[in-house]
Each structure stands twice: as C-alpha cells, then as structure tokens.
N, CA and C atoms as a LAMMPS dump frame, in Angstrom:
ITEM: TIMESTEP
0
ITEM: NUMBER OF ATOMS
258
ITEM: BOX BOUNDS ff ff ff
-5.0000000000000000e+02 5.0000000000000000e+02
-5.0000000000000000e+02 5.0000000000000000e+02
-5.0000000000000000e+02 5.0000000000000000e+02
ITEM: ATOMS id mol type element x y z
1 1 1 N 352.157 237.216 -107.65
2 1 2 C 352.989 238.327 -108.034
3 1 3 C 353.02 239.345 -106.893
4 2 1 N 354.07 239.731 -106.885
5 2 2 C 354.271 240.966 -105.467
6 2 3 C 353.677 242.344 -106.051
7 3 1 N 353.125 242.753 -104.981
8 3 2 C 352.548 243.918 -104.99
9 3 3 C 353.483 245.144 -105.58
10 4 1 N 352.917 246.144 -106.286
11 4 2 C 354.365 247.215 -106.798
12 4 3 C 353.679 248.29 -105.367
13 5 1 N 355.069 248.932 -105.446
14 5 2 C 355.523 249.822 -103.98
15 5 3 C 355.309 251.109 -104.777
16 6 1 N 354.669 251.923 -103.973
17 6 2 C 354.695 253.493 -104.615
18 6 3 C 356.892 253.586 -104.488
19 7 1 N 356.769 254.548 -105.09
20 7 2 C 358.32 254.907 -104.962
21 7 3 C 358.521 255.886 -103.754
22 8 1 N 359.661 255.985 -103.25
23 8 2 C 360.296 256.522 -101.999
24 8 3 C 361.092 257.793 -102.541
25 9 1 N 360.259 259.013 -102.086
26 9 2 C 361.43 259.977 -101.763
27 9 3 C 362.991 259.82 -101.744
28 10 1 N 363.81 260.565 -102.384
29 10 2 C 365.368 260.596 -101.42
30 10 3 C 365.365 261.238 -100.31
31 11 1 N 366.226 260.32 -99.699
32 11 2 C 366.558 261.248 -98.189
33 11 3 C 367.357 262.618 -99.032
34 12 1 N 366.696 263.347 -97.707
35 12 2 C 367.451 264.737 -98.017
36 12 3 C 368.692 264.735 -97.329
37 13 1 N 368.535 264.158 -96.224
38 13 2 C 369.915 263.883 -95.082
39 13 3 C 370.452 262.263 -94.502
40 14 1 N 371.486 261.792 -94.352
41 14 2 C 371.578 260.358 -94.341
42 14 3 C 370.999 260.156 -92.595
43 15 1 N 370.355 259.058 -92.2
44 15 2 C 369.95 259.37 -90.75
45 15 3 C 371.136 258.722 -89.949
46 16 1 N 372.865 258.422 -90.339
47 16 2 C 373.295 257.843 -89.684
48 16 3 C 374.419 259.352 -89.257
49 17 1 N 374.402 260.454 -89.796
50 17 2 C 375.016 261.58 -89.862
51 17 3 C 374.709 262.817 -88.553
52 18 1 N 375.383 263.093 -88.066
53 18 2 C 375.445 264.057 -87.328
54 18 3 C 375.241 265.384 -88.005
55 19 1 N 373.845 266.234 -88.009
56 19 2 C 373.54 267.425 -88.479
57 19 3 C 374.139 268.776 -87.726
58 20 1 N 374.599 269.795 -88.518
59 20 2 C 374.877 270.621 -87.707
60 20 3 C 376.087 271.084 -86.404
61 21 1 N 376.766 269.408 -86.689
62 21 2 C 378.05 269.331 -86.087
63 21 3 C 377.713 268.788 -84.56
64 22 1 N 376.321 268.887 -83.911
65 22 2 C 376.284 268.182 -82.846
66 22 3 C 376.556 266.725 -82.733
67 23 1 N 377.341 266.284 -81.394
68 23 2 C 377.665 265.003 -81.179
69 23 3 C 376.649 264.483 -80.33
70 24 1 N 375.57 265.043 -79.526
71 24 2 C 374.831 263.862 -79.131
72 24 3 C 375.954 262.983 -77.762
73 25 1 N 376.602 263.469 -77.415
74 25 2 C 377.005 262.977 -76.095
75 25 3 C 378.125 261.794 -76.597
76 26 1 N 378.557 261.676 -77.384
77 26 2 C 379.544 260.557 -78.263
78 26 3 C 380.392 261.206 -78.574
79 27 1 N 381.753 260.848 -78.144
80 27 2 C 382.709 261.212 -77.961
81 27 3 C 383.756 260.539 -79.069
82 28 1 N 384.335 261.336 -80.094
83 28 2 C 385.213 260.04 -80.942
84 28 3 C 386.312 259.211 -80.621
85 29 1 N 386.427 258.258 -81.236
86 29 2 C 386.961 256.758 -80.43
87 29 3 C 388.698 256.969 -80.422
88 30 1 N 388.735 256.367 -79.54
89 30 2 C 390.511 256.697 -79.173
90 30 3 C 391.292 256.766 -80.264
91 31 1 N 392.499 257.014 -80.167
92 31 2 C 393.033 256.846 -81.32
93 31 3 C 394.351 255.841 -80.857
94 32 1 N 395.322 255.047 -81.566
95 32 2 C 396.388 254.598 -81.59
96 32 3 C 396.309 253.242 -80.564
97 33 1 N 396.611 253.094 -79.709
98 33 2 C 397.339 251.704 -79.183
99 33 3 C 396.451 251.932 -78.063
100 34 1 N 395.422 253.213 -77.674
101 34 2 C 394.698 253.426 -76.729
102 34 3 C 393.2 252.909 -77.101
103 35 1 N 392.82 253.108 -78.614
104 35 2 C 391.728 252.145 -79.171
105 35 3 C 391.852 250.32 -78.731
106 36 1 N 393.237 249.98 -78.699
107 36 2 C 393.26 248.427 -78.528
108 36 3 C 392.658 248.586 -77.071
109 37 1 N 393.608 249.253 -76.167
110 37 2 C 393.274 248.787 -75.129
111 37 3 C 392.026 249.147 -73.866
112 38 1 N 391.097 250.08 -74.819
113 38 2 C 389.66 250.387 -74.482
114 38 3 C 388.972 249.368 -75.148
115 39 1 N 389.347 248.623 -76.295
116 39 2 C 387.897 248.124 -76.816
117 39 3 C 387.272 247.337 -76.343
118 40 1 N 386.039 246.935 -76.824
119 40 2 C 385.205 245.944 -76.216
120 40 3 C 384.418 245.197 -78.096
121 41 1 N 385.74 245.38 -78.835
122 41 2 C 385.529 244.858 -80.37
123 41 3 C 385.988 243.525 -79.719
124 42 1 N 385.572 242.161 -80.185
125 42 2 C 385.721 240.712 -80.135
126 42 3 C 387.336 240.617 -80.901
127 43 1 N 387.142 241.453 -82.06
128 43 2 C 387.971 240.651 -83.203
129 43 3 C 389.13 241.464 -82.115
130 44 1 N 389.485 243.064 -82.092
131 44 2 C 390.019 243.502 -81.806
132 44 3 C 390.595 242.485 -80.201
133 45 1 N 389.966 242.064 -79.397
134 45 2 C 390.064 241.535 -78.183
135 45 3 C 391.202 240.056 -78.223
136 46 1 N 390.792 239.635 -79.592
137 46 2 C 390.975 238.387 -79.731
138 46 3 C 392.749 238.333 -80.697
139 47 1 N 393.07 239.392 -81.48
140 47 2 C 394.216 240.035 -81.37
141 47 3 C 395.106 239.987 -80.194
142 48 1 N 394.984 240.771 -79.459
143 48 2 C 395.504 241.267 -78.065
144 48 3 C 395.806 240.012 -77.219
145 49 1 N 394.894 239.093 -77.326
146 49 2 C 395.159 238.024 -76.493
147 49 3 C 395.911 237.086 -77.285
148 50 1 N 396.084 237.381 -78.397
149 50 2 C 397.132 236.047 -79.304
150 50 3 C 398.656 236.808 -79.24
151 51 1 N 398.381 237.774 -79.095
152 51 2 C 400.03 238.842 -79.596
153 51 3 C 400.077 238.628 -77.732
154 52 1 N 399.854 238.418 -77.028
155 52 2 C 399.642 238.889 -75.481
156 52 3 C 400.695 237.102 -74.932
157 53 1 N 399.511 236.066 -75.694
158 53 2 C 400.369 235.094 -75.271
159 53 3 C 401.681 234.215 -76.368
160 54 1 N 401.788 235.233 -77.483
161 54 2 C 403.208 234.746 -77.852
162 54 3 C 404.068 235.564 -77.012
163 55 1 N 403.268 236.777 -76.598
164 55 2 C 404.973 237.228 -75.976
165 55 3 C 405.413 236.469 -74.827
166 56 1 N 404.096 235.931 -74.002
167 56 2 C 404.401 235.738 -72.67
168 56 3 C 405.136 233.88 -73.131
169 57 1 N 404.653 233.39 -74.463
170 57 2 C 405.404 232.013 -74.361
171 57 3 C 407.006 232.088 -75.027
172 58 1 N 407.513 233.749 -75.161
173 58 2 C 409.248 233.53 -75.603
174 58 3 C 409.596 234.4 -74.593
175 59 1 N 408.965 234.811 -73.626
176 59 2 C 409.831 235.585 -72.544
177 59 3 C 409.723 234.072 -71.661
178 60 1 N 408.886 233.059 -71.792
179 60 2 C 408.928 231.859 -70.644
180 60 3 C 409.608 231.228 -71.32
181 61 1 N 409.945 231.307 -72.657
182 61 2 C 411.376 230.191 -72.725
183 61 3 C 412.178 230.175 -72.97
184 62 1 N 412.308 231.945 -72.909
185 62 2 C 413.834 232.694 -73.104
186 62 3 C 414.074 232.442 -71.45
187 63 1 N 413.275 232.658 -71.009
188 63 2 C 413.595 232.689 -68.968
189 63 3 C 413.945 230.869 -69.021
190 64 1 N 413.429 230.135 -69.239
191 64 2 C 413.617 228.897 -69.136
192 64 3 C 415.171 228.136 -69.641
193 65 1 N 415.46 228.743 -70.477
194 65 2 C 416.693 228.216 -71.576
195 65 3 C 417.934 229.425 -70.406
196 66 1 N 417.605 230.427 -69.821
197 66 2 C 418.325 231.37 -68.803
198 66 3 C 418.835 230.55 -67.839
199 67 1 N 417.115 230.164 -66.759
200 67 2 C 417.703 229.341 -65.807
201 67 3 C 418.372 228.264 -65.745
202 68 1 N 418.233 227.798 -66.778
203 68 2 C 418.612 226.322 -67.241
204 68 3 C 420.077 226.681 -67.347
205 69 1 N 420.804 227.453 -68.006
206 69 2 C 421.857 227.718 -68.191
207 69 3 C 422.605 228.03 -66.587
208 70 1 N 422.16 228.213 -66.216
209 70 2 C 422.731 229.294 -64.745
210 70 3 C 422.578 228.193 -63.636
211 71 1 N 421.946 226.886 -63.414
212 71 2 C 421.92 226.252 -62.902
213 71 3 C 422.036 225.211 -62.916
214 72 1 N 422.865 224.97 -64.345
215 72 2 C 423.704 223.501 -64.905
216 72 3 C 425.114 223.704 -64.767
217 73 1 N 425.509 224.762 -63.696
218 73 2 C 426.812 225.08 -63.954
219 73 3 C 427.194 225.38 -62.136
220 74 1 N 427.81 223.969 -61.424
221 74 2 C 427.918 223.774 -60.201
222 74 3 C 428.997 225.03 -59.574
223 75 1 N 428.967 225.401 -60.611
224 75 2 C 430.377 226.893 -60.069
225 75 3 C 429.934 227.963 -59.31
226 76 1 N 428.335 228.417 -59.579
227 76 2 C 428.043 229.608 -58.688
228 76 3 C 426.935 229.192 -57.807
229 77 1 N 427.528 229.456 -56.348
230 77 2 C 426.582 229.225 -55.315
231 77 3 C 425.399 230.626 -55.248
232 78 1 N 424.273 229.695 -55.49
233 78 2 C 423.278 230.724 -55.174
234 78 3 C 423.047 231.364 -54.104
235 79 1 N 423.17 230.564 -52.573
236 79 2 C 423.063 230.975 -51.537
237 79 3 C 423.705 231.988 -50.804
238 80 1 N 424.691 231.646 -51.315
239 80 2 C 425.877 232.852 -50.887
240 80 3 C 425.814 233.867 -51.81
241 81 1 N 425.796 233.871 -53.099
242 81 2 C 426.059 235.165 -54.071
243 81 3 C 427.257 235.179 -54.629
244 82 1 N 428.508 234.431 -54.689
245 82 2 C 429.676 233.986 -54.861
246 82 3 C 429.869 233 -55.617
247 83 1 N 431.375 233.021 -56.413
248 83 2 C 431.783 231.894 -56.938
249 83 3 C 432.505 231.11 -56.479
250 84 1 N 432.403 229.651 -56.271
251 84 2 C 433.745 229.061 -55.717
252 84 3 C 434.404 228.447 -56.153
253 85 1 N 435.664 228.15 -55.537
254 85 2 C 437.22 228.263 -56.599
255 85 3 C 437.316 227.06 -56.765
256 86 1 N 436.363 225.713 -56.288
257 86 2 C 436.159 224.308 -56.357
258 86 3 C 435.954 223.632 -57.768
C-alpha cells in the first residue's frame, strides 16, 4: 500500500506567472505573419514549407504550360524579338 502524503498548501501565486508586471528579459512573441516567419515551432515550420512548395509547384506549371505555349508556335522569333510574316 502507498504511503499517505501530508497534504500541500495552495499556491498563493502560480510559478508560471509574471509577478508585479516584470518581464524578466522576454519579450512577447510576434504577432501576425511575423510569428510564422521567426519561429523555430516544428509544427509551425512544417506548415510554411508545405504552403511554400505548393506555391512554388503551380507557379512551375503555370510557367511550364506558358513556355510551352510560346514555343509551339514557329511564328515568333526569339532571337530577334519579332514576328515573321512566314
């Protein structure tokens, strides 16, 4: 059988609380779109890099489906900057 525990005082103050309004050199955490891009949160990190590479895979195949268009079409010489009447 486990031993019984005398009983515990209440805290008078929580110890995770700042007394008296001092900060203790801690500064509060960014706010808005400046929290994403300070953090060093995993979950937060791991966000950023999924939203980071859908954008970069529909700007590469919006650019892809572009060039593709612009260079299936023997009418505009790239070299020159011109169209020719051929």
């Amino acid at each position: 059988m486990a031993p019984k525990l005398p009983p515990q005082p209440p805290l008078q103050h929580s110890t995770t609380a700042v007394a008296d309004g001092q900060s203790h050199g801690h500064a509060a955490p960014p706010k808005g779109i400046l929290r994403w891009l300070l953090t060093t949160n995993h979950k937060e990190i791991g966000s950023l890099y999924l939203i980071f590479s859908l954008t970069m895979f529909f700007i590469g195949g919006y650019s892809l489906l572009w060039l593709g268009r612009n260079f299936s079409s023997p009418a505009y010489n790239w070299l020159s900057l011109s169209f020719s009447t051929r």
